[in-house]
N, CA, C and O atoms as a Tinker XYZ file with bonds, in Angstrom:
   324  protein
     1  N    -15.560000    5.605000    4.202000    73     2
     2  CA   -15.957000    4.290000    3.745000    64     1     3
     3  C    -15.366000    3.226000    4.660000    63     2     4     5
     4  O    -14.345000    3.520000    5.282000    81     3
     5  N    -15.961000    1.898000    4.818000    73     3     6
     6  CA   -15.617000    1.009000    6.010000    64     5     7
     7  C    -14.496000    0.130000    5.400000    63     6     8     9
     8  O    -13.498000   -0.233000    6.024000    81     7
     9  N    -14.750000   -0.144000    4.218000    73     7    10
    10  CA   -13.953000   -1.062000    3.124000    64     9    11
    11  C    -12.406000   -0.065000    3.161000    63    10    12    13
    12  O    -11.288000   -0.433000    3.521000    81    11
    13  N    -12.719000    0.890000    2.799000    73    11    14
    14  CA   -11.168000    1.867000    3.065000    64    13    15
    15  C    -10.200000    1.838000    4.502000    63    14    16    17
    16  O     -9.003000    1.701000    4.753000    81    15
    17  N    -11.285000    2.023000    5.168000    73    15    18
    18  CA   -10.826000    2.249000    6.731000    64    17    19
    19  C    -10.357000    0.528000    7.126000    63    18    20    21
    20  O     -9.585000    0.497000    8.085000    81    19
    21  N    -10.637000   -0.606000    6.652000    73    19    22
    22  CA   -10.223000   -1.730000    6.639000    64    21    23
    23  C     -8.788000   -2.043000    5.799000    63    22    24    25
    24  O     -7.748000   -2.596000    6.156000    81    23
    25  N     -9.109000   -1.579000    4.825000    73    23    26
    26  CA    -7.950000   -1.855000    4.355000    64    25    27
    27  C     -6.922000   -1.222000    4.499000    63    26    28    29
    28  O     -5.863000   -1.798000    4.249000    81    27
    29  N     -6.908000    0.315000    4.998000    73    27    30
    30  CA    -5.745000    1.158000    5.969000    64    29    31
    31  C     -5.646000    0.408000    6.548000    63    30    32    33
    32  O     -4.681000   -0.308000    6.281000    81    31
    33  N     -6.341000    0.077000    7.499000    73    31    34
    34  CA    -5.839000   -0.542000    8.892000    64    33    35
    35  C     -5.059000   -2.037000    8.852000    63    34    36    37
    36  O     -4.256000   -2.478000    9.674000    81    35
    37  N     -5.492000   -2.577000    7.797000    73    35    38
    38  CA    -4.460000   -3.518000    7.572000    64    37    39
    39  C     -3.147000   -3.796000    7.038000    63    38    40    41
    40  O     -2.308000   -4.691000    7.145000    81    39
    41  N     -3.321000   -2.319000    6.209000    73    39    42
    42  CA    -1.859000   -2.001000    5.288000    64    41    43
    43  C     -1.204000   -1.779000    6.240000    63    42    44    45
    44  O     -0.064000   -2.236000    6.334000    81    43
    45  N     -1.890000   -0.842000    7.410000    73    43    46
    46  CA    -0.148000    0.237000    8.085000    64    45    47
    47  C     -0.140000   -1.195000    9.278000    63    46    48    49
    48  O      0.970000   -1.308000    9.798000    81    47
    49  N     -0.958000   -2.037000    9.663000    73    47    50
    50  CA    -0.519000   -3.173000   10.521000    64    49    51
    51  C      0.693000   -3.741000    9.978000    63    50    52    53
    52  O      1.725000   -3.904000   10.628000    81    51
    53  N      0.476000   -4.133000    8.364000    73    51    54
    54  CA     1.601000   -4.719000    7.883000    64    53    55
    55  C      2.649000   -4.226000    7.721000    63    54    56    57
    56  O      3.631000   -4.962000    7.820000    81    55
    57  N      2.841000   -2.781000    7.408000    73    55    58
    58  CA     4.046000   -1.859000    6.826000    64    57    59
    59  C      4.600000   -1.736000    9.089000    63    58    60    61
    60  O      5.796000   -1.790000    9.377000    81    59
    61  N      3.829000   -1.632000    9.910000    73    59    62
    62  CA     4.498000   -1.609000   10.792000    64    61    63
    63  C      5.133000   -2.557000   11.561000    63    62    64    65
    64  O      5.820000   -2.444000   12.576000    81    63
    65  N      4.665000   -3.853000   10.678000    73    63    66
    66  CA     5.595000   -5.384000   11.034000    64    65    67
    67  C      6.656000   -5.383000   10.816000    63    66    68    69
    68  O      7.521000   -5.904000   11.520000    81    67
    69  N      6.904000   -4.506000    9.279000    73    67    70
    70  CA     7.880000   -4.755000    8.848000    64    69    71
    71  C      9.100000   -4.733000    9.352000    63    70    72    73
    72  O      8.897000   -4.542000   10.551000    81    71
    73  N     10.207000   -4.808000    9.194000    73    71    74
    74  CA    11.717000   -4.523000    9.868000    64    73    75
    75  C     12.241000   -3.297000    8.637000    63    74    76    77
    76  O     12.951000   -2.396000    9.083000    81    75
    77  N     12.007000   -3.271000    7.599000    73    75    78
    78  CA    13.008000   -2.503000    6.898000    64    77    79
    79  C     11.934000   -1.573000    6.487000    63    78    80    81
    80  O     12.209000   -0.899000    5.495000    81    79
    81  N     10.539000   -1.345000    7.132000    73    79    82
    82  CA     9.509000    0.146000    6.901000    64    81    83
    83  C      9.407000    0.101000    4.874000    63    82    84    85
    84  O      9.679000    1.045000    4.132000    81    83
    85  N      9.008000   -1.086000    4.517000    73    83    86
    86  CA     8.699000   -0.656000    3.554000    64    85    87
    87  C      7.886000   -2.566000    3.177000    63    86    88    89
    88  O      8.347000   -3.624000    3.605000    81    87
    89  N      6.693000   -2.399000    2.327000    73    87    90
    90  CA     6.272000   -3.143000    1.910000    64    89    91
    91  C      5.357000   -3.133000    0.090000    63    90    92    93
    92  O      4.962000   -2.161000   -0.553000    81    91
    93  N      5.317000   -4.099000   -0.133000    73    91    94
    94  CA     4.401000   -4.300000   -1.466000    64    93    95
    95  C      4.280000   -5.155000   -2.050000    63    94    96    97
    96  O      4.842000   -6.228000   -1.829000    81    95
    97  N      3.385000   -4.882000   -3.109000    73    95    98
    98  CA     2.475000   -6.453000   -3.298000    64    97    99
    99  C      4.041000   -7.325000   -4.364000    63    98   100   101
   100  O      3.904000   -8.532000   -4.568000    81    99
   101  N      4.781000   -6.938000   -4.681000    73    99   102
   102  CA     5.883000   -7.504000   -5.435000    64   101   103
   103  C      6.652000   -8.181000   -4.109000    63   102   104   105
   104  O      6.882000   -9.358000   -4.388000    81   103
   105  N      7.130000   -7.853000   -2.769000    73   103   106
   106  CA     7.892000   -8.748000   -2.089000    64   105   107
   107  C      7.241000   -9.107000   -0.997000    63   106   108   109
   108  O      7.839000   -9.818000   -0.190000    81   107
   109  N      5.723000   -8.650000   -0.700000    73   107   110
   110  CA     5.547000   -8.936000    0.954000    64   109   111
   111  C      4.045000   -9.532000    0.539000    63   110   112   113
   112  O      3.217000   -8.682000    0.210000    81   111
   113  N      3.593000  -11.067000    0.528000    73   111   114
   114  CA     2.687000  -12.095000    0.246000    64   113   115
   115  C      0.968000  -11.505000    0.797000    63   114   116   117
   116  O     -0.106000  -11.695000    0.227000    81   115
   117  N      1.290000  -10.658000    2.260000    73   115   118
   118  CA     0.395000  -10.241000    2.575000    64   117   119
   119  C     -0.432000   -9.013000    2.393000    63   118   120   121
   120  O     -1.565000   -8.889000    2.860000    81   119
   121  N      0.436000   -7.763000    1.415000    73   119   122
   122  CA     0.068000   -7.353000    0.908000    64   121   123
   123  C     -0.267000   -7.508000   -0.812000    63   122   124   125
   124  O     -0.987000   -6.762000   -1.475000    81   123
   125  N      0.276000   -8.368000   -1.152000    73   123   126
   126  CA    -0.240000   -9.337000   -2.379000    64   125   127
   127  C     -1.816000   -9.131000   -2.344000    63   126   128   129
   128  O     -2.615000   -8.542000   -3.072000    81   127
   129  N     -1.935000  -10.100000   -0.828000    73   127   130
   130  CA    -3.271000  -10.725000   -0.927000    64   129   131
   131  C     -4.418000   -9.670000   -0.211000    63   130   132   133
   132  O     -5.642000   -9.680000   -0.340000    81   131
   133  N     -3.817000   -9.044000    0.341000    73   131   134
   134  CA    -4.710000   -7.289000    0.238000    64   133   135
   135  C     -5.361000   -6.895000   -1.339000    63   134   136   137
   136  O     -6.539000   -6.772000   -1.673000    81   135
   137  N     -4.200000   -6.764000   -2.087000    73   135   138
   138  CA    -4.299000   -6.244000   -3.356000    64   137   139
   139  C     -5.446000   -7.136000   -4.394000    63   138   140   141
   140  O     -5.920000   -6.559000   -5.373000    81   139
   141  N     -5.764000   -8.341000   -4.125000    73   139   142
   142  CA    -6.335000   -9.215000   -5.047000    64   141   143
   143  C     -7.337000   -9.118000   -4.010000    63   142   144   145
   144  O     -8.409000   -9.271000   -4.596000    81   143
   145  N     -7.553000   -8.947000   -2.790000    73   143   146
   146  CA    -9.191000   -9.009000   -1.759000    64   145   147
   147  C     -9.877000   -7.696000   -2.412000    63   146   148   149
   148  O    -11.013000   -7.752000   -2.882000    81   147
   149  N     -9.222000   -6.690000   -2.408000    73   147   150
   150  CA   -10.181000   -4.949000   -2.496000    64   149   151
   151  C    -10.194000   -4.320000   -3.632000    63   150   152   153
   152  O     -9.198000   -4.229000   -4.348000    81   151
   153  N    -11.548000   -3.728000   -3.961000    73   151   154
   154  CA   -11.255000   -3.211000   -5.441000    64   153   155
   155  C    -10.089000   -1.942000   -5.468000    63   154   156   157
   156  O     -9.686000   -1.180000   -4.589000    81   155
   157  N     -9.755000   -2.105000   -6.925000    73   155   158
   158  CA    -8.816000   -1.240000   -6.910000    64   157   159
   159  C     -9.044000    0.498000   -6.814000    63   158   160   161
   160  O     -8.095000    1.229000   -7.093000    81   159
   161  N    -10.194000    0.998000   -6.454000    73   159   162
   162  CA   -10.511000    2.061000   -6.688000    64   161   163
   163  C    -10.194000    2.210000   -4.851000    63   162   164   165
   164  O     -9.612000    3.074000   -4.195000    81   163
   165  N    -10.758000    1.166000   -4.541000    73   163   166
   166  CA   -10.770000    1.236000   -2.996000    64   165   167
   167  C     -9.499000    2.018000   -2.304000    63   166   168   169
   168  O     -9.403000    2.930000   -1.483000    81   167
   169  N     -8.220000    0.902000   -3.324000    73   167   170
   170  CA    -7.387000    1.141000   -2.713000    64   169   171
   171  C     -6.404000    1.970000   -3.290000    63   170   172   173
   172  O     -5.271000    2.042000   -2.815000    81   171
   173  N     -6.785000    2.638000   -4.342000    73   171   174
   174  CA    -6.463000    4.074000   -4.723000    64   173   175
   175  C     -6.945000    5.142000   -3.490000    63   174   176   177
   176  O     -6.325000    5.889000   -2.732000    81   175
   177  N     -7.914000    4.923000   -3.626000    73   175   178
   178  CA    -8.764000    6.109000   -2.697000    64   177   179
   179  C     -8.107000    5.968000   -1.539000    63   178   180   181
   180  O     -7.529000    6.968000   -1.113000    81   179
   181  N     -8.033000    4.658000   -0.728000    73   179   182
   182  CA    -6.917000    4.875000    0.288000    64   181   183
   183  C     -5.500000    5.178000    0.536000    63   182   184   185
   184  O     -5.019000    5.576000    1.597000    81   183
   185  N     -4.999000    4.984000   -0.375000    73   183   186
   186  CA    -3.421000    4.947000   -0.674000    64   185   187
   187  C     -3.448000    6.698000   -0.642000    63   186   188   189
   188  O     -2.650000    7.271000    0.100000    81   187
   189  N     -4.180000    7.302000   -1.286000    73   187   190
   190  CA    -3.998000    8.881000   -1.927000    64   189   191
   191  C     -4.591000    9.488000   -0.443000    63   190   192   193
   192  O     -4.688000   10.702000   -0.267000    81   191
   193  N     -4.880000    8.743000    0.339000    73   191   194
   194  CA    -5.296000    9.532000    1.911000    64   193   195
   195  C     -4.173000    9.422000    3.016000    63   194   196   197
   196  O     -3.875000   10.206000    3.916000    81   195
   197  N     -3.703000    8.333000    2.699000    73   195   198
   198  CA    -2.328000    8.349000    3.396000    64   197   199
   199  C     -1.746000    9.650000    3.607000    63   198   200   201
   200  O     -1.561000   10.445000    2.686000    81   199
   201  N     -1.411000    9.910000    5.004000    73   199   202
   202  CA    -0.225000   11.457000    5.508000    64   201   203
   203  C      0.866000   11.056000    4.506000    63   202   204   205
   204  O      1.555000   10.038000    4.447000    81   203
   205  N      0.818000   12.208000    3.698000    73   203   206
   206  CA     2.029000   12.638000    2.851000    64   205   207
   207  C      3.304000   12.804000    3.508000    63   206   208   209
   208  O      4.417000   12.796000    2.984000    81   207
   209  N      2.922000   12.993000    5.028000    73   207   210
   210  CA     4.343000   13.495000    5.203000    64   209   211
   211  C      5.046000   12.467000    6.345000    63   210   212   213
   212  O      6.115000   12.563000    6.946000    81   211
   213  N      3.657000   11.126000    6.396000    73   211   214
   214  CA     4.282000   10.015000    6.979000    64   213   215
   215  C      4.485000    8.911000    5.868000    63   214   216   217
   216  O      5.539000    8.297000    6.036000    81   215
   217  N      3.939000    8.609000    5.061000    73   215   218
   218  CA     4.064000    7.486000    3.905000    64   217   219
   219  C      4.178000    8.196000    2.596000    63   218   220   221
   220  O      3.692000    9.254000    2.197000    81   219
   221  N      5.217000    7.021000    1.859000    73   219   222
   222  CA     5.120000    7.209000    0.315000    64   221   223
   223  C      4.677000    6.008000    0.077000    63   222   224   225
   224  O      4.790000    5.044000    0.834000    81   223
   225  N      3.808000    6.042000   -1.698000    73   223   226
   226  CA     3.608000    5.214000   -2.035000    64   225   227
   227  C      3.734000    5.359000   -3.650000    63   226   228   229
   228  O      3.761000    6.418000   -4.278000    81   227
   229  N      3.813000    3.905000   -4.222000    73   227   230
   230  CA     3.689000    4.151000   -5.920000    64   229   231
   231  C      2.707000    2.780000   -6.153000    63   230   232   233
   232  O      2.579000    1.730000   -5.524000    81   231
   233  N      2.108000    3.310000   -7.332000    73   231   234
   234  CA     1.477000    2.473000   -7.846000    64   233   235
   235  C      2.159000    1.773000   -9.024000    63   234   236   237
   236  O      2.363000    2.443000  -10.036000    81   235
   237  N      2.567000    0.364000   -8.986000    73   235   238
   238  CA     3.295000   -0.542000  -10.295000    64   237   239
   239  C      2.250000   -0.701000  -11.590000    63   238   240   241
   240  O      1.473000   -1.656000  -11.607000    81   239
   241  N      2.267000    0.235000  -12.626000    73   239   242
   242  CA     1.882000   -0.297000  -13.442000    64   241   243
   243  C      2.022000   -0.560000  -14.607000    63   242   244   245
   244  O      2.861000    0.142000  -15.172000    81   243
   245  N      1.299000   -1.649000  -15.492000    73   243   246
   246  CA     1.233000   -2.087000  -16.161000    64   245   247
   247  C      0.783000   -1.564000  -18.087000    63   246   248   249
   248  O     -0.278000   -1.516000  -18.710000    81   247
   249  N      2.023000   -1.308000  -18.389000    73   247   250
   250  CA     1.569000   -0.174000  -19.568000    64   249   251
   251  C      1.350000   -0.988000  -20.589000    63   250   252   253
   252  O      0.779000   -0.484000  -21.556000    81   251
   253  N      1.772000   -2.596000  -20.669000    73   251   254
   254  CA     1.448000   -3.498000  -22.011000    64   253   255
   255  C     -0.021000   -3.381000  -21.614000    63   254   256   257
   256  O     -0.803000   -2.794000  -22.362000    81   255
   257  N     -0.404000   -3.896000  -20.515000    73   255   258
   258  CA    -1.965000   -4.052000  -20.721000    64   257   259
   259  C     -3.020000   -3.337000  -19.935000    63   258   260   261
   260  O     -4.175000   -3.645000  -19.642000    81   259
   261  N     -1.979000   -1.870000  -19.579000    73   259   262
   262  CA    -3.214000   -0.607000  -19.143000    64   261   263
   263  C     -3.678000   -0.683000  -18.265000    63   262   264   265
   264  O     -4.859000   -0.359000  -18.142000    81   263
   265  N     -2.968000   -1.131000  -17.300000    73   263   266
   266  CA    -3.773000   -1.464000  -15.979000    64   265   267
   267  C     -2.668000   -1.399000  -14.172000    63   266   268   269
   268  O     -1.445000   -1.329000  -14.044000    81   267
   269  N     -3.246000   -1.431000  -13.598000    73   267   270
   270  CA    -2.306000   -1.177000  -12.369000    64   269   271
   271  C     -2.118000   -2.943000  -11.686000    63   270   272   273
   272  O     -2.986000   -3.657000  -11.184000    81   271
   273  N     -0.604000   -3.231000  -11.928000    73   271   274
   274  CA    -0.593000   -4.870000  -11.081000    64   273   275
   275  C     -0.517000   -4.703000   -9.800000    63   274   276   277
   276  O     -0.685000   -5.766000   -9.202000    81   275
   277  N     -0.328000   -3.783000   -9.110000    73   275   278
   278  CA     0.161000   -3.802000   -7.857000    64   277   279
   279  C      0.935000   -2.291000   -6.940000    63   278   280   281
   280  O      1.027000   -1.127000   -7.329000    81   279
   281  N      1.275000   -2.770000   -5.960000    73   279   282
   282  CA     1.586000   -1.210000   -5.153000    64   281   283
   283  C      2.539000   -1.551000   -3.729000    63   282   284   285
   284  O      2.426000   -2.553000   -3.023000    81   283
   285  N      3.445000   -0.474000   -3.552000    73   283   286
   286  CA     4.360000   -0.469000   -2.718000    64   285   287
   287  C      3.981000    0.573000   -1.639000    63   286   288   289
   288  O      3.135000    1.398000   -1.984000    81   287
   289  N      4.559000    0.674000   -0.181000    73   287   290
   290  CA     4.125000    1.787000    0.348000    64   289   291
   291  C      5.570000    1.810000    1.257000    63   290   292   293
   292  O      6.021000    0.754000    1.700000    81   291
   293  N      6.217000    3.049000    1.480000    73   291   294
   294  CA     7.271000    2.887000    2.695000    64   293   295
   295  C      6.742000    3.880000    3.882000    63   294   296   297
   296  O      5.849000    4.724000    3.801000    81   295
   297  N      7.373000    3.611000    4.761000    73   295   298
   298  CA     7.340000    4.617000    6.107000    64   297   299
   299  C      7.811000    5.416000    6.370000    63   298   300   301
   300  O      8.324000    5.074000    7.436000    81   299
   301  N      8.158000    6.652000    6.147000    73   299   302
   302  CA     9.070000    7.703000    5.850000    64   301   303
   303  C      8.924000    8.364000    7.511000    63   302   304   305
   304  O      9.585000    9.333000    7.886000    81   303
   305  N      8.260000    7.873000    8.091000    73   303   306
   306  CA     8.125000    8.619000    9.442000    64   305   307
   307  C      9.015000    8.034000   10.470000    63   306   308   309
   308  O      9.248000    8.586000   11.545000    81   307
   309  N      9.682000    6.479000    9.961000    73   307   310
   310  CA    10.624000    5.878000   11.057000    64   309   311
   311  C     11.708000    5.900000   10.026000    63   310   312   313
   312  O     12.151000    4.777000    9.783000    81   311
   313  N     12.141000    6.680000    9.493000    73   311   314
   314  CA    13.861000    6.910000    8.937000    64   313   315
   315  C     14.460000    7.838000    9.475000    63   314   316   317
   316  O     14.234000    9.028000    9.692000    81   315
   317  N     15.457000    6.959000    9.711000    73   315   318
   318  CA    16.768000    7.786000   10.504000    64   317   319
   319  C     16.983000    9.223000    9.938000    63   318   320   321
   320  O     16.981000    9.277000    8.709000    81   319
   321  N     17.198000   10.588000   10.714000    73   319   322
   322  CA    16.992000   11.642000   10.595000    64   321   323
   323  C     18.093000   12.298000   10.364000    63   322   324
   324  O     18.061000   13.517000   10.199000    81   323
């Protein structure tokens, strides 16, 4: 999907800006505004394609009102060994 392959490509741009290899829509504005641009199925479907054995990720959610607010992802491929 093109919408997926967009929004990878913008997540790992951002997660590789980072300085401390970790981002999400709770501290980093630009993945905020990822999260409110793409549907959320989108970015399930992308998140769950991510290399397992280069990224983690969690999904924040929301159990008062059943729903997912948001999502974190780190870089597990640039930590010190």
């Amino acid at each position: 999907m093109t919408i997926n392959k967009e929004f990878t490509d913008r997540l790992l741009n951002i997660l590789d800006a980072s300085p401390n290899r970790v981002v999400g829509t709770k501290y980093t504005k630009s993945v905020l505004n990822l999260f409110n641009k793409y549907p959320l199925a989108d970015i399930k479907d992308s998140l769950n394609k991510l290399p397992a054995d280069k990224y983690t990720y969690h999904l924040y959610e929301d159990f008062e009102h059943d729903r997912i607010s948001g999502f974190g992802v780190r870089d597990d491929s640039r930590n010190p060994s």
